[in-house]
C-alpha positions in Angstrom: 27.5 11.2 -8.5 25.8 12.6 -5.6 22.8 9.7 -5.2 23.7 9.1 -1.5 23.1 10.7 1.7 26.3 11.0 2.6 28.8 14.1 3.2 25.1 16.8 3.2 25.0 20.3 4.6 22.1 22.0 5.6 20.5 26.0 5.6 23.2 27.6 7.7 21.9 31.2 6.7 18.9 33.5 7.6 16.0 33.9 4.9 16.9 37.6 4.7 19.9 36.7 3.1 18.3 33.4 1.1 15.6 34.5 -0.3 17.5 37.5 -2.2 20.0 35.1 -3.7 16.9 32.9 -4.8 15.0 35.8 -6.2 18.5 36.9 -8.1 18.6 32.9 -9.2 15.2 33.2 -10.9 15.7 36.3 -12.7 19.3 35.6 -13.8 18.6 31.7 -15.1 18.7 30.7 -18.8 15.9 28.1 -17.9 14.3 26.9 -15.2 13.5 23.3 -13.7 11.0 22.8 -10.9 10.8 19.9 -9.0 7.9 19.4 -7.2 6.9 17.1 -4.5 3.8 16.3 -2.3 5.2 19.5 0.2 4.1 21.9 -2.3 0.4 21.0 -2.8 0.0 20.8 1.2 1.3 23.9 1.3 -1.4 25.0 -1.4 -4.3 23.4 1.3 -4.3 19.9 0.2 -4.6 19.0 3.4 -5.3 15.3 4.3 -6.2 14.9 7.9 -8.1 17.1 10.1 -11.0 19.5 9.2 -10.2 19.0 5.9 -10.8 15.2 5.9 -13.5 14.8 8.2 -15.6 17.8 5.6 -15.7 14.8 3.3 -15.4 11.8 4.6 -16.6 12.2 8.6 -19.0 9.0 7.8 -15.8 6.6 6.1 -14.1 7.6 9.3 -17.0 6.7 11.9 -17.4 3.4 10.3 -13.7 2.2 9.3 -12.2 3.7 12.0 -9.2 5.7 9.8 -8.3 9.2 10.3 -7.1 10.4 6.7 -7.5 10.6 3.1 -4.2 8.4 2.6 -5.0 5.6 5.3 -8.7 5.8 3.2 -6.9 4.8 0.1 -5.4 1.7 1.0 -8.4 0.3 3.4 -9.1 -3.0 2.6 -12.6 -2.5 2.0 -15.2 -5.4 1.2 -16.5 -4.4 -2.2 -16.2 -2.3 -5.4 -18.9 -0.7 -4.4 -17.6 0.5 -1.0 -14.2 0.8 -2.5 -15.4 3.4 -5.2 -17.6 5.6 -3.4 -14.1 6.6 -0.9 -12.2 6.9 -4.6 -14.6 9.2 -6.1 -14.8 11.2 -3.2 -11.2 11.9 -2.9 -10.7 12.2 -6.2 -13.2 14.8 -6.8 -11.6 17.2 -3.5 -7.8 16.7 -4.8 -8.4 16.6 -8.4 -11.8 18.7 -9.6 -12.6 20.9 -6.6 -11.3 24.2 -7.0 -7.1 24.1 -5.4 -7.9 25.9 -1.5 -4.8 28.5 -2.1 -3.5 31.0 -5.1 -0.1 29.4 -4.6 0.2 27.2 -8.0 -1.3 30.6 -9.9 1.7 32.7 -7.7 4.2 30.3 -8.9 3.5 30.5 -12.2 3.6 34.6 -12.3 7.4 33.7 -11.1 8.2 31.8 -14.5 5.7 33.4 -16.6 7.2 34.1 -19.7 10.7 32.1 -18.8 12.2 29.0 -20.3 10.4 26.4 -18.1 9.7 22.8 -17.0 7.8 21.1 -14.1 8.8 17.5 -12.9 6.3 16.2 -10.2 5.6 13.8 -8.2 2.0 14.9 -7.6 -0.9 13.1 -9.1 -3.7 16.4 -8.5 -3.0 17.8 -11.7 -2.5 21.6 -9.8 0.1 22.6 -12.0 -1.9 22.3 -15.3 -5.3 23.7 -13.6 -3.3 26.8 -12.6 -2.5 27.5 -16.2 1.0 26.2 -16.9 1.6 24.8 -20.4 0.4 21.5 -20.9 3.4 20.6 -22.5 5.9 21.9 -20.0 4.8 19.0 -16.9 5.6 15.9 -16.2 3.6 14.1 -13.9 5.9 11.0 -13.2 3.2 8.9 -10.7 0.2 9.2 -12.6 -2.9 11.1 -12.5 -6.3 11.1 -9.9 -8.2 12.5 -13.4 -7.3 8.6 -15.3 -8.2 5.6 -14.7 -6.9 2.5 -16.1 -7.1 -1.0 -16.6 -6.5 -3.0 -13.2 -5.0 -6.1 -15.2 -3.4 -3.7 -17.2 -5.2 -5.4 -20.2 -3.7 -2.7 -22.5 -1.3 0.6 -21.9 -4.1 3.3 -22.2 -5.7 5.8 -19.8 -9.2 7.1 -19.6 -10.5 10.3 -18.0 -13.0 10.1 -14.9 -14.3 13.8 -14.3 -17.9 12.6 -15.6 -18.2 8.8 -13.9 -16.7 10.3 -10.3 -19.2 13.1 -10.1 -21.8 10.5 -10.8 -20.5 8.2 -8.2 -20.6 11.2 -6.2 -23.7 12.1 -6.6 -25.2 8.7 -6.4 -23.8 6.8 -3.7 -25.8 6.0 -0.5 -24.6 4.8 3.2 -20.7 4.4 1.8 -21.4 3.0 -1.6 -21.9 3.3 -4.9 -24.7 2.0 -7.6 -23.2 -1.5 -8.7 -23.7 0.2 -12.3 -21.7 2.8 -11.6 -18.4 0.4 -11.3 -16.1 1.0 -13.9 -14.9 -1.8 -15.9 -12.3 -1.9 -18.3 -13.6 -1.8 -22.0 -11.6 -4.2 -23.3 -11.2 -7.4 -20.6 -14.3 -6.2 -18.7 -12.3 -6.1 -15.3 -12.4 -3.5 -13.0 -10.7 -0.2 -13.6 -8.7 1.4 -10.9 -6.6 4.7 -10.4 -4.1 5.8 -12.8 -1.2 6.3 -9.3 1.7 4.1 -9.1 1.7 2.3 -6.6 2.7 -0.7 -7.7 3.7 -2.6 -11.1 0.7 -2.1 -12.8 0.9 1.5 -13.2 0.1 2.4 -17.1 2.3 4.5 -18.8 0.7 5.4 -21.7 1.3 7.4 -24.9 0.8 11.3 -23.0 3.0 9.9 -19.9 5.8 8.7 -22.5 5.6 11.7 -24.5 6.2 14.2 -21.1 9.1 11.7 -20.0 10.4 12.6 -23.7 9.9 16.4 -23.5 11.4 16.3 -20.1 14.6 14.4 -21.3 15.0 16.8 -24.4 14.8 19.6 -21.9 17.8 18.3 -19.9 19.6 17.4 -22.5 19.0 21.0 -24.4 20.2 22.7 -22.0 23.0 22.1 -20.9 25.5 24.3 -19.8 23.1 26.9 -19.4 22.5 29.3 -16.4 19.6 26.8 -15.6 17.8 26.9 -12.1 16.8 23.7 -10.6 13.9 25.1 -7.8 12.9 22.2 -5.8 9.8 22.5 -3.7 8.7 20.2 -0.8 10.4 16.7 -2.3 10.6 14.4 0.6 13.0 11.2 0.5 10.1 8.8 0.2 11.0 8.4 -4.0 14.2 10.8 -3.8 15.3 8.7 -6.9 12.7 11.3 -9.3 13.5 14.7 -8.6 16.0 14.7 -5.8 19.1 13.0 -6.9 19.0 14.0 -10.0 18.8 17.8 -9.6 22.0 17.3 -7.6 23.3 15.4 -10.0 22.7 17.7 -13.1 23.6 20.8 -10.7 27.1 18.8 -10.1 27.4 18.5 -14.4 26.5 21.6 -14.7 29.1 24.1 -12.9 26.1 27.2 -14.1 23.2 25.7 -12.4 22.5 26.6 -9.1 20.3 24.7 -6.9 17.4 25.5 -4.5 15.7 23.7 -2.5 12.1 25.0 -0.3 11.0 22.6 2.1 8.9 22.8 6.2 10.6 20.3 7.4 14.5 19.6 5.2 16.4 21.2 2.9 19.9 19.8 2.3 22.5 19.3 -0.5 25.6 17.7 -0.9 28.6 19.3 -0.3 30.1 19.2 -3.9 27.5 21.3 -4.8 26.4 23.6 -1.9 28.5 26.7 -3.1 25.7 26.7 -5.9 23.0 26.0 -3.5 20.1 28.4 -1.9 18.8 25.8 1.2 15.3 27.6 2.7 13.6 25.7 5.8 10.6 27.4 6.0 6.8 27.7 4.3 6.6 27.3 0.3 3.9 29.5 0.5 5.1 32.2 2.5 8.4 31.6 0.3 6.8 32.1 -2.9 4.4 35.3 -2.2 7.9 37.2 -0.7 9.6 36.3 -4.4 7.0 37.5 -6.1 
C-alpha cells in the first residue's frame, strides 16, 4: 500500500507540540512496536569514525589507509589472520564493551511494563544487554556475538564472546595466532560473521523463532491502539521496518505512527493524520519523554 516514496510529507510542527502528542501516544497505546535502525545506536555513542575509531584501531588505519570501522570491515585484506584480528576488535567495542550512553536502559523505562516488541536492524545486540526481554527482539541482520559457517555448511550459529577476547588478547602487529582462526566444526572452513550481507547469511532456529514471535505479534494485535515508534531507520533496507510500519499504520485506522530521526522523518500522506514526525536527536528525544 504505501511501499513507495511517493506523495510523503515531512515534520511541519515544532517539538513543543510533538513531543507531547508522542508522550500521550506512548501512554495511551494498547501495544507498542519499535523499529529500530542503525540511527539509534549512534545516537547511544556507537560511533564509527573519529576518536572513537582511531581508540581502537589508530594502527589498522596507519597501515590500510581507511578511516572507519565500516570501510575496516570490508577491506580486502591478505589473510585470515589479518582479517580476524580487525573482526575481533570491532566486535568486542560494538558488541561486549560496555554501550557508551544510558539511552537503550532510558528506552526501556518508557515501555517498562507495556505490551512490547523490538524489530531491528542492528546487529550489537543493545537492546537485549539493556535488559529488554529476550523474547520480545528481533534482530533481522544477524548478530556481531555469532559466528557461522562461511559455506554455510549447515544453518547454525555459534557464540564468539570467548574466541574474540582471545584474538584480542593475542594478536601482534595486525594479526592473529593462526590457531586462533575459527573453522567451522563441521566442513572445517573458515567461520565468518553472523551479518547479512550477502546470501550466506544463516538463519538459524533463534532467528526463525523471533521472525515467528514478531509475526504473531502483528497479527495479535490488530486493531489495537498500537504505537509503531520508529527510531533512526534510514532508507538503505526500508523494505524491514519502514514500509511496513506504514503499511500496518494504513490497516490499522488505531495505530499512530512516529517516526525519530537526525537527519529524516517522513510519512506518507494517507497516513500522516496518525503520524508524530520529530527531526531532531533520539537521545535528547527520549530523556525529554521520560
Amino acid at each position: 500500500m504505501f511501499s513507495s516514496y511517493r506523495d510523503l510529507v515531512s515534520p511541519n510542527e515544532p517539538k513543543e507540540k510533538s513531543l507531547p502528542r508522542l508522550k500521550e501516544a506512548l501512554a495511551s497505546a494498547d501495544c507498542i512496536l519499535i523499529g529500530a535502525g542503525a540511527g539509534l545506536s549512534t545516537a547511544a555513542g556507537y560511533t564509527y569514525g573519529g576518536e572513537r575509531f582511531r581508540r581502537y584501531f589508530a594502527d589498522f588505519e596507519e597501515k590500510y589507509g581507511f578511516h572507519d570501522m565500516y570501510s575496516g570491515g570490508f577491506y580486502p585484506y591478505r589473510t585470515q589472520e589479518e582479517f580476524w584480528a580487525f573482526w575481533s576488535r570491532s566486535i568486542l567495542a560494538n558488541r561486549y564493551e560496555p554501550i557508551p550512553t544510558p539511552l537503550y536502559e532510558e528506552l526501556l523505562s518508557l515501555v517498562s511494563g507495556k505490551d512490547y516488541f523490538v524489530l531491528t536492524t542492528n546487529v550489537d545486540h543493545c537492546f537485549q544487554r539493556a535488559g529488554f526481554d529476550k523474547k520480545r527482539l528481533f534482530y533481522t541482520q544477524g548478530d556481531y556475538g555469532l559466528f557461522q559457517c562461511s559455506v554455510p555448511c549447515h544453518a547454525r550459529t555459534y557464540d564468539n564472546e570467548e574466541r574474540v577476547r582471545q584474538m584480542v588478547k593475542e594478536q601482534k602487529d595486525g594479526a592473529i595466532p593462526t590457531a586462533l582462526i575459527p573453522k567451522c566444526p563441521r566442513c572445517g572452513r573458515p567461520m565468518t560473521t553472523n551479518l547479512r550481507i550477502d546470501d550466506r547469511f544463516v538463519e538459524d532456529g533463534g532467528w526463525q523463532d523471533a521472525a515467528g514471535r514478531y509475526a504473531d505479534f502483528v497479527r495479535t494485535r490488530r486493531g489495537q491502539r498500537m504505537l509503531l515508534l520508529e527510531l533512526g531507520v534510514g532508507y538503505n533496507t526500508p523494505g524491514i521496518i519502514k514500509f511496513p510500519f506504514w503499511q500496518i499504520a494504513g490497516e490499522n485506522p488505531k495505530a499512530t505512527y512516529a517516526c525519530v530521526n537526525s537527519e529524516e522523518s517522513s510519512c506518507p500522506r494517507g497516513i500522516a493524520d496518525r503520524a508524530i514526525l520529530i527531526r531532531g536527536d533520539i537521545a535528547e528525544v527520549v530523556s525529554k519523554l521520560k
